[in-house]
MARGU-191585 format. One record per residue (C-alpha): x, y, z. Coordinates in steps of 0.5 Angstrom, whole numbers, plus 500, padded with zeros to 3 digits. Layout:
# MARGU-191585
    u    v    w
    X    Y    Z
...
***
This chain:
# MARGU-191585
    u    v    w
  522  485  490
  521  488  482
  514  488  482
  513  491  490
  517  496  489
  514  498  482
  507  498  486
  510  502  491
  513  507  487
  506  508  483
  502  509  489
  507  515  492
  508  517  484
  500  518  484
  499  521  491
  495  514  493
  500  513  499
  504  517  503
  509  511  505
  510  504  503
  514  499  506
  516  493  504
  517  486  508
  521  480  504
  516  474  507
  516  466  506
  508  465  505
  504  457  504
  498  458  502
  493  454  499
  490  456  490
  487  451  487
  487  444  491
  494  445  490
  499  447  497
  504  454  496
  511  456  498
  513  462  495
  518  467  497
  513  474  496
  514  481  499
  508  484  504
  507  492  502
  504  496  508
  501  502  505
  500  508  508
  494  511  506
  487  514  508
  481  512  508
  478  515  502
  483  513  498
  483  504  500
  478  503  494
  483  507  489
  489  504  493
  485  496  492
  484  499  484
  491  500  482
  495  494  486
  490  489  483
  491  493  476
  499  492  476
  500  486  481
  502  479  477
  497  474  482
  490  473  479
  487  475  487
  493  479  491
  492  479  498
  490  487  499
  487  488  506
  486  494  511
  485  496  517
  481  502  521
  486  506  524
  484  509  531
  489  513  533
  497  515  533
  501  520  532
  497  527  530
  503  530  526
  504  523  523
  497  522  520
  497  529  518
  502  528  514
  499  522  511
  493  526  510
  497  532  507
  501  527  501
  495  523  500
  492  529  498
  490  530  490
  495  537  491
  499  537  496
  498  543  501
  503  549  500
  508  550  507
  506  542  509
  513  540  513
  516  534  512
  515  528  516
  519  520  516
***
């Protein structure tokens, strides 16, 4: 939890993000002809488009795995003021008067 919460502090800190949840999780994998069980955390990252390759970028320079999982979704839709606010804090410089949502 360490390490997901220092990821996830990084990429709020540095605008990457405007939200990061983190989900304990028990995950088995395959690496390296061997079979996994680890106890991990899964992060879902709330960021924009033209952020994603900064946001693979900086969790692949912290994280601890030699190939972290680090996928993204298209989002088609939602909740207008919520996406706003995304936009709005995973801004380079945040906009002045922008109200604050969670």
């Amino acid at each position: 939890m360490r390490e997901a919460k220092k990821i996830a502090r990084h990429l709020i800190e540095k605008r990457l993000a405007a939200c990061v949840n983190m989900f304990p999780i028990a995950s088995v994998y395959r690496w390296e002809g061997r079979v996994c069980e680890e106890r991990e955390v899964a992060l879902s990252v709330k960021t924009t488009t033209r952020r994603v390759k900064d946001v693979i970028k900086e969790v692949r320079k912290m994280h601890s795995y030699e190939m972290p999982c680090i996928i993204s979704y298209k989002i088609s839709g939602g909740d207008r003021d919520y996406l706003d606010w995304v936009s709005a804090e995973t801004a380079c410089e945040r906009r002045a008067g922008t109200k604050k949502h969670l």
